[in-house]
C-alpha positions in Angstrom: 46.4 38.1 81.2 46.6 34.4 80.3 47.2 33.5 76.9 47.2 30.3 74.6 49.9 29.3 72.3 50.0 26.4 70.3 53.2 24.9 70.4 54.6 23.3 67.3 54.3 19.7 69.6 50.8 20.1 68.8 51.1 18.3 65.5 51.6 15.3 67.9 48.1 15.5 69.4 46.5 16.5 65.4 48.2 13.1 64.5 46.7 11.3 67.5 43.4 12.5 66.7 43.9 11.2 63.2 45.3 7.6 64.9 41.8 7.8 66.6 40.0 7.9 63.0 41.8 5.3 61.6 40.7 3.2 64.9 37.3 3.7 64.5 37.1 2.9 60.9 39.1 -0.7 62.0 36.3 -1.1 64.7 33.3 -0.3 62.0 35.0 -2.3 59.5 35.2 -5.2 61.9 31.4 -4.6 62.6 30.5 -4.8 58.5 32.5 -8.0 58.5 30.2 -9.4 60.9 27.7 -7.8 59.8 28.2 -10.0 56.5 29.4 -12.8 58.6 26.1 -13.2 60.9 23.9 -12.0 58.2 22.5 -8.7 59.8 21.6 -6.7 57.2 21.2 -2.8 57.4 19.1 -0.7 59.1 18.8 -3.3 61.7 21.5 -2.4 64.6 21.7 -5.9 66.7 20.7 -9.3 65.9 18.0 -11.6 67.6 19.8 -14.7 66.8 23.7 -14.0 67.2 24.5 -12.4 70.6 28.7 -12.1 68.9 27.6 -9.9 66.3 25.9 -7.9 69.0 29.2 -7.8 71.1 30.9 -6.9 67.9 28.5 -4.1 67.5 28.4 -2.8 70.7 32.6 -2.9 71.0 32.2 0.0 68.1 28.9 1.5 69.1 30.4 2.0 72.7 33.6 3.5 71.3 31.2 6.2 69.5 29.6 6.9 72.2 33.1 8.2 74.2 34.4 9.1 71.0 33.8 13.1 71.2 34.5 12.9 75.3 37.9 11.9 74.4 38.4 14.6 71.1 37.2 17.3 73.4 40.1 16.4 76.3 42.3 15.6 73.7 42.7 19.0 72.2 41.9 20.9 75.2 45.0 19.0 77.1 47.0 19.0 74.0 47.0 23.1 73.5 49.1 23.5 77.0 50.3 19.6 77.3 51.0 18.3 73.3 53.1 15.6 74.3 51.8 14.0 77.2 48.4 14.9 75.9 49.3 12.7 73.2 50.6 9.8 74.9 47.4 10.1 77.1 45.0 9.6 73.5 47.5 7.0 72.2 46.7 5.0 75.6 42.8 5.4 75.5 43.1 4.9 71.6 45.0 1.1 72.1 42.7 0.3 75.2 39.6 1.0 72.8 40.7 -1.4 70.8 41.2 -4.1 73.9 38.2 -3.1 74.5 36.3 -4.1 71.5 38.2 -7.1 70.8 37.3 -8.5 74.4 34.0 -8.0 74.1 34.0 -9.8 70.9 34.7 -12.8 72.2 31.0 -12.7 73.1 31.9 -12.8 76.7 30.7 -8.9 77.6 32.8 -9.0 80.6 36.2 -9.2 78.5 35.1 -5.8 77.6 37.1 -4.7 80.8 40.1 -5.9 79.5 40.1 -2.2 77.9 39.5 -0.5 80.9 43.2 0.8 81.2 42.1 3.5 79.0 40.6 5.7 81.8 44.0 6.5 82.7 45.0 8.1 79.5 41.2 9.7 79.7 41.1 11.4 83.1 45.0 11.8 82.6 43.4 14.4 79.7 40.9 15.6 81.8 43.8 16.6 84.4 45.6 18.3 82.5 42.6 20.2 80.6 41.5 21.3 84.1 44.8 22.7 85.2 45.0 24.7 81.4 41.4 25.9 82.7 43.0 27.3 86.0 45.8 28.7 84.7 44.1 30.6 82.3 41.2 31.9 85.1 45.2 32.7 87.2 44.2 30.7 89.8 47.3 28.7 89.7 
């Protein structure tokens, strides 16, 4: 029978996690700045007049939207692989940030410039899949 233990490394993939909260907060705090900058005021999500403050928005909004993709892989991986789990996150979490800041230059294809990060994601989902085989003992 296939059991879990949580190596003490895992406090390496908690403090990635918490690396990937203070990263969103710099990416929403970036969008309030614009938000103040471009004079979008709340509820209203994107701007008819000021397609930046859109990019800005959508760096963030974007980010969200993978944001519990990565947590998942991130603390599956991390309960057999803490280490290079963690390195994986700390490479998605930096390429988010590419990410954003290329698309807001307001050119949406500088976005790409963040793209590096599906290496630390599918590097995740790797090793998440072979923690799911080893514990069905089919490897």
């Amino acid at each position: 029978m296939a059991t879990i233990t949580i190596h003490p490394e895992f406090g390496y993939v908690i403090f990635t996690l918490i690396a990937s909260w203070v990263m969103l907060m710099y990416l929403g705090i970036n969008v309030g700045k614009a938000r103040k900058k471009y004079e979008v005021k709340y509820p209203t999500m994107y701007s008819d007049r000021s397609p930046i403050f859109n990019c800005i928005q959508r760096g963030h909004q974007n980010t969200l939207e993978q944001y519990p993709i990565y947590a998942i892989f991130q603390i599956i991986s991390g309960l057999q692989f803490p280490v290079c789990s963690s390195v994986a996150g700390l490479v998605w979490i930096v390429s988010r940030i590419s990410y954003a800041h290329g698309y807001s230059t307001g050119d949406p294809e500088k976005r790409l410039r963040g793209a590096y990060g599906y290496f630390g994601l599918f590097a995740m989902v790797g090793m998440s899949i072979y923690l799911a085989l080893s514990l069905l003992q089919w490897v």
